[in-house]
C-alpha positions as CSV (number, residue, x, y, z in Angstrom):
1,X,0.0,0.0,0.0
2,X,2.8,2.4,0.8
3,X,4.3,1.7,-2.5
4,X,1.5,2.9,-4.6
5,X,1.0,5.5,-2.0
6,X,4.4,7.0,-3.3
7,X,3.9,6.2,-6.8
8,X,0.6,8.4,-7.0
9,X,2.5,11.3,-5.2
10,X,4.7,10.9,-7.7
11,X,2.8,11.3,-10.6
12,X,1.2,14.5,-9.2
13,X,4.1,16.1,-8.5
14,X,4.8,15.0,-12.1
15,X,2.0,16.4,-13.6
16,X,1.8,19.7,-11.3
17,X,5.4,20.5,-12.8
18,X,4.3,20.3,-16.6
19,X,1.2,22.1,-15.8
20,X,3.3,24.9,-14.2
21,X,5.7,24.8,-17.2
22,X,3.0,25.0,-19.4
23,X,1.3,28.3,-17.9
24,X,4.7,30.1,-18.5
25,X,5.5,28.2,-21.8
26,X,2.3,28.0,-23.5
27,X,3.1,24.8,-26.0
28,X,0.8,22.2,-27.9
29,X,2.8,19.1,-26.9
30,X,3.2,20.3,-23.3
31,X,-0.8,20.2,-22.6
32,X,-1.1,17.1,-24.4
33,X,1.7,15.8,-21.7
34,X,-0.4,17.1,-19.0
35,X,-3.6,15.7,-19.8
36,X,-2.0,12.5,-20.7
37,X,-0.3,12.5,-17.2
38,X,-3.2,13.5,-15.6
39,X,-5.4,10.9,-17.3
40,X,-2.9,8.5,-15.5
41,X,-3.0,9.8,-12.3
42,X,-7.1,9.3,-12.3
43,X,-6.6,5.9,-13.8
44,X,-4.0,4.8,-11.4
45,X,-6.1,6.4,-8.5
46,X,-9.2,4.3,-9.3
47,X,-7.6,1.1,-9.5
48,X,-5.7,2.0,-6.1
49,X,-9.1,2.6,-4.8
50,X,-10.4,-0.5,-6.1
51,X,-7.4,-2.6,-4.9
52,X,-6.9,-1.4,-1.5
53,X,-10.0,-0.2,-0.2
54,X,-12.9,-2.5,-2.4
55,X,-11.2,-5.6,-2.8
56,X,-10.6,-5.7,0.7
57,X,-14.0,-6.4,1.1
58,X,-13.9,-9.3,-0.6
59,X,-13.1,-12.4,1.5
60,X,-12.9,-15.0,-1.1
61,X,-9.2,-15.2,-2.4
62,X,-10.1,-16.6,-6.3
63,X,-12.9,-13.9,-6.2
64,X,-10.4,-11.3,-5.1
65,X,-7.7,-12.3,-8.0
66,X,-10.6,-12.5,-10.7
67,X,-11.6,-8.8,-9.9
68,X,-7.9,-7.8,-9.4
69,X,-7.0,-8.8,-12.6
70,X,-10.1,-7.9,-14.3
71,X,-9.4,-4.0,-13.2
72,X,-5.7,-4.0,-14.1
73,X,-7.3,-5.0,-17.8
74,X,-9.7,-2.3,-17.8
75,X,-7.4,0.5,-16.4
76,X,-5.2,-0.4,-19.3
77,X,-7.7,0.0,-22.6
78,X,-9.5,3.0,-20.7
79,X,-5.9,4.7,-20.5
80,X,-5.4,4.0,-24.4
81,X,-8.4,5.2,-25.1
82,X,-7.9,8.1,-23.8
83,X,-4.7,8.9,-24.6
84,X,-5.7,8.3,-28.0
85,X,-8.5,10.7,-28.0
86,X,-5.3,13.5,-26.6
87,X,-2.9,12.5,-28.8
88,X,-4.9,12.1,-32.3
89,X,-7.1,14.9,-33.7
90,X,-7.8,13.7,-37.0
91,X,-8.2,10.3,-36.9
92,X,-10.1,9.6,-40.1
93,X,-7.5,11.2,-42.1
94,X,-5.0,8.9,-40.2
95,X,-7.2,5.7,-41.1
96,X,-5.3,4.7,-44.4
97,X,-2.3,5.2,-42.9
98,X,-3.3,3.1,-39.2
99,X,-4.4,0.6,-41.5
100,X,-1.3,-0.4,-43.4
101,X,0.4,0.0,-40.6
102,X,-2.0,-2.1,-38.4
103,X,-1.9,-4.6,-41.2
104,X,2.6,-5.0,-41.2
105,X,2.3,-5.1,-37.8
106,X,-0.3,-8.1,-37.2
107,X,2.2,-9.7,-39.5
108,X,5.3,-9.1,-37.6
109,X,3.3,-9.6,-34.0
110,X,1.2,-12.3,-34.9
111,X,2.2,-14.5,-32.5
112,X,1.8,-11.5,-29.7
113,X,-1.5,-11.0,-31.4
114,X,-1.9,-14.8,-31.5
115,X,-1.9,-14.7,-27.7
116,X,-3.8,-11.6,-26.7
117,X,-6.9,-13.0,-28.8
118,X,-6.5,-16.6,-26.8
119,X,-6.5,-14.4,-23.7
120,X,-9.8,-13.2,-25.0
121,X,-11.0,-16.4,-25.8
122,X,-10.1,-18.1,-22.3
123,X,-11.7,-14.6,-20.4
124,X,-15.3,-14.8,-22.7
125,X,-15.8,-18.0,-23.1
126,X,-14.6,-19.7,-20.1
127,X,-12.0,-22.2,-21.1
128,X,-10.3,-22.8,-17.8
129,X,-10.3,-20.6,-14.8
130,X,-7.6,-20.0,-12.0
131,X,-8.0,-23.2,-9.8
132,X,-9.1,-25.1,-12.7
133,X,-6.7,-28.7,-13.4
134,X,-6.1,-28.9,-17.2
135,X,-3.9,-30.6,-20.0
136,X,-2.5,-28.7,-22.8
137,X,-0.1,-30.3,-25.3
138,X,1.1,-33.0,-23.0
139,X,1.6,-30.6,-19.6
140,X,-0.7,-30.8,-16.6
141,X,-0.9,-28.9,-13.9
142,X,-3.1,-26.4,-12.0
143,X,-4.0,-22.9,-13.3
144,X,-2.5,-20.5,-11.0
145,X,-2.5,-17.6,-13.1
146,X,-4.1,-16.4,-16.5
147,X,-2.2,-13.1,-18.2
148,X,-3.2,-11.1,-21.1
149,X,-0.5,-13.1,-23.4
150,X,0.5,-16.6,-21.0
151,X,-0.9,-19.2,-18.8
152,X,0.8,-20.5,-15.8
153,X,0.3,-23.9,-14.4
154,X,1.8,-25.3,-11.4
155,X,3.3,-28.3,-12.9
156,X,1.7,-32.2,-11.6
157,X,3.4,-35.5,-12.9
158,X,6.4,-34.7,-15.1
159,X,9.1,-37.1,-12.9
160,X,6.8,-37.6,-10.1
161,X,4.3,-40.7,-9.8
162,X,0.5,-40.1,-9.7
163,X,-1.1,-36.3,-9.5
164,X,1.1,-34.5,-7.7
165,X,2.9,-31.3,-8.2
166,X,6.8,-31.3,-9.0
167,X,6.7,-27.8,-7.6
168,X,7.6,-26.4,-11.6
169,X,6.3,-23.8,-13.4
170,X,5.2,-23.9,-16.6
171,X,4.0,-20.9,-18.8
172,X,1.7,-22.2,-21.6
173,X,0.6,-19.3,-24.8
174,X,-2.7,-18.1,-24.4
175,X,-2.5,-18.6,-28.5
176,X,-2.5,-22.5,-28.1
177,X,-6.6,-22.8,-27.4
178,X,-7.0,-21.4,-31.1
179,X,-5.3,-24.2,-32.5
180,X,-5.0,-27.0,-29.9
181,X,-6.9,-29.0,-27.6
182,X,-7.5,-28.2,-23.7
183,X,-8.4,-30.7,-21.9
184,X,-10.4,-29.4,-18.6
185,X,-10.3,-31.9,-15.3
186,X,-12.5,-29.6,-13.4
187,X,-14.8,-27.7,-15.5
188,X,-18.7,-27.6,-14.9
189,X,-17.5,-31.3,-13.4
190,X,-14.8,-31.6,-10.8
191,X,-15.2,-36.2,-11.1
192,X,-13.3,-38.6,-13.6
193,X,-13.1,-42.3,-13.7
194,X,-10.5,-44.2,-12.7
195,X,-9.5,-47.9,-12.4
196,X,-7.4,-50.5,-10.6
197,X,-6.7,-53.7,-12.4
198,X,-6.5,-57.1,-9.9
199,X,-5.2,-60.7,-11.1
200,X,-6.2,-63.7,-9.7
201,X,-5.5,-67.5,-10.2
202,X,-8.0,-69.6,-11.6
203,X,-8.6,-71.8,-8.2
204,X,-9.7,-68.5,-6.7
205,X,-12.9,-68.2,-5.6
206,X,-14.0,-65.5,-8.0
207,X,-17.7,-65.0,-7.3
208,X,-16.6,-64.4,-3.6
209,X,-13.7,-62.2,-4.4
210,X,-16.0,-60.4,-7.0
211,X,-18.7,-59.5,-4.1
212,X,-16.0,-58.8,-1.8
213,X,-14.1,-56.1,-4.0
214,X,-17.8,-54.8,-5.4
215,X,-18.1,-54.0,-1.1
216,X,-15.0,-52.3,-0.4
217,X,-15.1,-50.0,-3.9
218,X,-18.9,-49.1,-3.2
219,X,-18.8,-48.2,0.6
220,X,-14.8,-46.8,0.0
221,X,-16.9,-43.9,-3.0
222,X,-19.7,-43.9,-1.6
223,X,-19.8,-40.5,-0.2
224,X,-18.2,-39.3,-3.8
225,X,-20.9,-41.0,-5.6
226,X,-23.9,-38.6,-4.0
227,X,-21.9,-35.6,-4.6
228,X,-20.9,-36.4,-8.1
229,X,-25.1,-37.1,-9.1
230,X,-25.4,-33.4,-8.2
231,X,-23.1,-32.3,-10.2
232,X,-23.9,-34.4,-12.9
233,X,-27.8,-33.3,-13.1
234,X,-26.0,-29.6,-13.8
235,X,-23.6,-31.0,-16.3
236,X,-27.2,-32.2,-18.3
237,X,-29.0,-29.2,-18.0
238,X,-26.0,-27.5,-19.5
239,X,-24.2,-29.6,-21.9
240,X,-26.3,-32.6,-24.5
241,X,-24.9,-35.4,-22.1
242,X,-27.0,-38.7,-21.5
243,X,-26.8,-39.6,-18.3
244,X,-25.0,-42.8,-17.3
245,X,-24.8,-44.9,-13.5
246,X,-22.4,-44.0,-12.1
247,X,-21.8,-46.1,-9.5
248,X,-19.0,-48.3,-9.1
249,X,-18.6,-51.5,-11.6
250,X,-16.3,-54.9,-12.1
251,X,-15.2,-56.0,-15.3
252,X,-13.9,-59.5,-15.9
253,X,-11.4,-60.5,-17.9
254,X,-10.4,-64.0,-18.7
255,X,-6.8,-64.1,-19.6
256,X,-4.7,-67.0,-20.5
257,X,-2.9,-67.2,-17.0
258,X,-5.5,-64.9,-14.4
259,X,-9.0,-63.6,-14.7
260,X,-8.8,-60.4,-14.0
261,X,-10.8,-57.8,-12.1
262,X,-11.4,-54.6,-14.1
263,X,-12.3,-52.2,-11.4
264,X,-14.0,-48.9,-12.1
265,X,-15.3,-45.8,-10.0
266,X,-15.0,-42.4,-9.8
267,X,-13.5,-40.1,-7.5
268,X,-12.4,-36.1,-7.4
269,X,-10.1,-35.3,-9.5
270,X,-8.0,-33.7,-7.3
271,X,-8.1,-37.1,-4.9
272,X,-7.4,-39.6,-7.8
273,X,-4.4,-40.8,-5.8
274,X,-5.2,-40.5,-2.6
275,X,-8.1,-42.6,-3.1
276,X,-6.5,-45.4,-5.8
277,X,-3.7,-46.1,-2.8
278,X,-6.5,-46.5,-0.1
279,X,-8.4,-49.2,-2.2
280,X,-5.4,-51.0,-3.2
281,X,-4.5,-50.9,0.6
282,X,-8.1,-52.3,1.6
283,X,-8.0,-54.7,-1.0
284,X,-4.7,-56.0,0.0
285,X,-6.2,-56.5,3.1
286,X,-9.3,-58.5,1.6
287,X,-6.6,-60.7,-0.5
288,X,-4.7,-61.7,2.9
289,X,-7.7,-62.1,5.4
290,X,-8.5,-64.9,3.3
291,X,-7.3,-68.6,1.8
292,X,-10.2,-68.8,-1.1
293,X,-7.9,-66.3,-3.7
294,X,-4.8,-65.2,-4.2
295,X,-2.6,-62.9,-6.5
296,X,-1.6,-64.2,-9.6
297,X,1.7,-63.6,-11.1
298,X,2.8,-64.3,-14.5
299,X,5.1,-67.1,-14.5
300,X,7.2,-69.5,-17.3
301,X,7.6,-73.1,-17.7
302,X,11.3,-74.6,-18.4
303,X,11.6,-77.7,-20.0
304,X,15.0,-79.4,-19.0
305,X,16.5,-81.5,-21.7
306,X,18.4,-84.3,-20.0
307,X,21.9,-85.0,-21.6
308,X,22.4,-88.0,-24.1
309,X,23.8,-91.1,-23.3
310,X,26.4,-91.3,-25.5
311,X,27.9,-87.7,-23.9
312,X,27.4,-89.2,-20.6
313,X,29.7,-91.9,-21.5
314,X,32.6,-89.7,-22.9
């Protein structure tokens, strides 16, 4: 706060100096600097205002970044405007000229351009928001900041196991959701789907093991379950989505060696881990508290050829 305290005394003092200067040298230019330096000395004003004594207001920290960033944006085309509007007298007989310019310029900037108009893109239509956990090109991680030009994610996976930040940074072009796809973990529907795979032999008991594991997954998601449906019954009314069970389910595999025990159920996004070790733990459990089935394992048979008799002899 003290900082832009002294910036704003700063830019009066500024501003009172030219305006001085320009009461004793009376000069085009030099009342076009004042009003341009008084134009930022409102502007700059408001948006203190708005940061420091507003936003304070506001409890919620995501609500608090959204408007903070959301008034730094506005201050910014409402001081172009207007400096425009000083600067530029005629500017229908500058329109020829703006546009040959405006057009060698989108062709040296594009990329710049590129970005600004995916920044529009992501602030209209609602791509991903700060908090949201997305995919772009191969990179996951959570949105932790959206700029006029860049994304920034805070990294997950990369060189560590499951959904968990590696404490990276990575800065993705707001250009890449004209051209690319996004994929959204959290958006509308903050759920996915995961599965754990389990062998066993063939002189398991399998209907037992399948009841047993159907048990564990159901009561384990449960809770996860009721709170997904609500979400869900938004997701319908919002998007063309037929609406499927989702409760947990077992699919059975018959394999050479095993049958094996597709397990599927959902869980938060964020808790995809979290929750696949605690069933894998409970069914661990399951596997050793009883004698009727048992892990398989993939294994090879070697056929010893014994050594003829002839050899034997020399």
């Amino acid at each position: 706060m003290r900082r832009n305290i002294v910036i704003l005394l700063i830019l009066l003092i500024i501003s009172s100096a030219v305006y001085t200067l320009n009461i004793h040298y009376e000069a085009i230019n030099l009342i076009k600097i004042v009003n341009t330096l008084f134009a930022l000395t409102v502007i700059y004003f408001i948006r203190f205002v708005f940061q420091e004594v507003i936003l304070l207001k506001v409890k919620e920290s995501k609500a608090r970044y959204s408007f903070r960033k959301a008034g730094s944006l506005l201050s910014v085309i409402l001081f172009v405007i207007i400096v425009l509007g000083i600067w530029v007298e005629h500017p229908q007989s500058l329109a020829v000229g703006y546009g040959l310019f405006a057009a060698g310029l989108s062709i040296a900037l594009q990329d710049l351009i590129k970005n600004i108009a995916g920044g529009l893109v992501i602030f209209i239509n609602r791509i991903y928001r700060v908090g949201d956990r997305i995919e772009v090109d191969s990179k996951y991680g959570d949105v932790i900041d959206i700029s006029v030009l860049y994304t920034t994610l805070m990294e997950i996976k990369g060189w560590v196991s499951g959904d968990q930040p590696t404490g990276r940074l990575t800065i993705i072009p707001n250009g890449y959701v004209l051209s690319g796809s996004i994929h959204n973990y959290t958006k509308d529907y903050s759920f996915i789907w995961d599965e754990i795979s389990i062998p066993l032999t063939y002189d398991s008991d399998w209907r037992k093991a399948y009841s047993e594991l159907k048990k564990i997954v159901t009561e384990k998601t449960k809770s996860t379950v009721e709170l997904a449906e609500k979400e869900m019954s938004i997701v319908g009314d919002k998007y063309y989505y037929i609406h499927k069970a989702i409760e947990p389910e077992i699919f059975m595999v018959l394999t050479d060696n095993w049958i094996n025990f597709n397990i599927r159920y959902i869980t938060d996004a964020r808790a995809r881990r979290s929750v696949h070790n605690a069933l894998n733990q409970l069914i661990l459990k399951m596997i050793e508290n009883s004698k009727e089935y048992k892990i398989a394992s993939e294994s090879s048979d070697i056929n010893i050829v014994g050594v003829p008799e002839k050899l034997k002899e020399v």
